[in-house]
Structure formats: C-alpha cells, structure tokens
N, C-alpha and C positions, 0 to 999 in steps of 0.2 A: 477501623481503616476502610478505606472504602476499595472496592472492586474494579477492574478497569478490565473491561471487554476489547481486546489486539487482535487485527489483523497484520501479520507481519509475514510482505511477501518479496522476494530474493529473484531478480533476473540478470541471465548474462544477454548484453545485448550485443549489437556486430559492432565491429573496430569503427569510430567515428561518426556514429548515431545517436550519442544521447542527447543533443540539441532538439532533433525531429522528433524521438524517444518522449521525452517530455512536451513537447507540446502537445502529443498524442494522449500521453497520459493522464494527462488531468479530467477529471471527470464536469461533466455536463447533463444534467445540471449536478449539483454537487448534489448530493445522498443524505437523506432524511436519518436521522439516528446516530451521524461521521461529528463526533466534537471535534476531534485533531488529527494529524496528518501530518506525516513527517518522510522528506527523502532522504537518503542518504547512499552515494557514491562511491566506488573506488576511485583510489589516484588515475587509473586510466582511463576511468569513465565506463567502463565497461561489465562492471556489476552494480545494481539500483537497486536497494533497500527499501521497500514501502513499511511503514511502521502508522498504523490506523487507529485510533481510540472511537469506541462505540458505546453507543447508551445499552445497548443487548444483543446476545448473538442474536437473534432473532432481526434485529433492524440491519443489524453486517450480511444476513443469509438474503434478505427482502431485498440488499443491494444488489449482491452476488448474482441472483435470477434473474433482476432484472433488465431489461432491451436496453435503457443504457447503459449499462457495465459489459451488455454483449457487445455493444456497438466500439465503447471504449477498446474492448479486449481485442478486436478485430481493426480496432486502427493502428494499437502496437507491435500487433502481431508479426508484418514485417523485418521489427527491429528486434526482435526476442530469438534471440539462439535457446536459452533452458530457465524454467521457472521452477521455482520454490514456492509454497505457500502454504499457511497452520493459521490455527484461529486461534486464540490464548484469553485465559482467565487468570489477572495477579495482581497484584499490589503494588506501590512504588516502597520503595525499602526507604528506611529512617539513616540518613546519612549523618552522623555527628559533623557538629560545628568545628572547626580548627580554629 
C-alpha cells in the first residue's frame, strides 16, 4: 500500500467571507511536490477544511517556509477568525465492494 503524505488544515472564518476567503486562498504559483487538494466547507460557510496530498513531508515543509505561502497566509489572514493545522502520514483504507 502505498503512503500518502496530508496536510489537513481547519479555519473558522468571519460570517459572510468565504467567497473573498477562497480567492485568497488559492496558492500562486501552485507548490512543487502538492498532487491533490481538496476543500471542504460547512453549511454556513464558516469553517474550511484544507485536505493536501504531498510527494514528502519535506516538499509540504519547502511549501510552508516559503514567501509564497507567506504571502498567501497574509492575504487570508483578514478573513481567519482561528486555524487548525497537522501534517499526516497514512494510507487510504480498502473499502469492500456492495
């Protein structure tokens, strides 16, 4: 089975910003080592799930440090009432067929 290198990070943002939230959020240029990327939302719009697949912690940390992911971090910073973030090593589980 093969490894899968996750960043999965959790923000509450203010009432009626995740429209501006997300276009903030998207990286530029996108990140060397980022296979997949995934959002996810509450019903109110008001907590956003980053869910990140990486070839190595090491290409996820080269992100982290670098001046665009500062830049990033400081355009949504605004719209961020409280963040969540962990770095994850695991596997996709084998889900039987129905």
């Amino acid at each position: 089975m093969e490894d899968h290198f996750v960043w999965v990070t959790t923000r509450r943002i203010k009432p009626g910003t995740l429209e501006e939230f997300e276009r903030a959020w998207r990286p530029d240029p996108y990140p060397q080592g980022l296979r997949r990327a995934y959002a996810y939302w509450s019903e109110d719009g008001q907590e956003i799930t980053g869910v990140s697949f990486w070839d190595s912690k090491e290409a996820c940390d080269s992100w982290r440090a670098s001046g665009p992911e500062a830049l990033r971090r400081a355009a949504i910073a605004p719209y961020v009432v409280e963040e969540r973030e962990g770095f994850y090593r695991g596997r996709e589980l084998a889900v039987p067929a129905r």
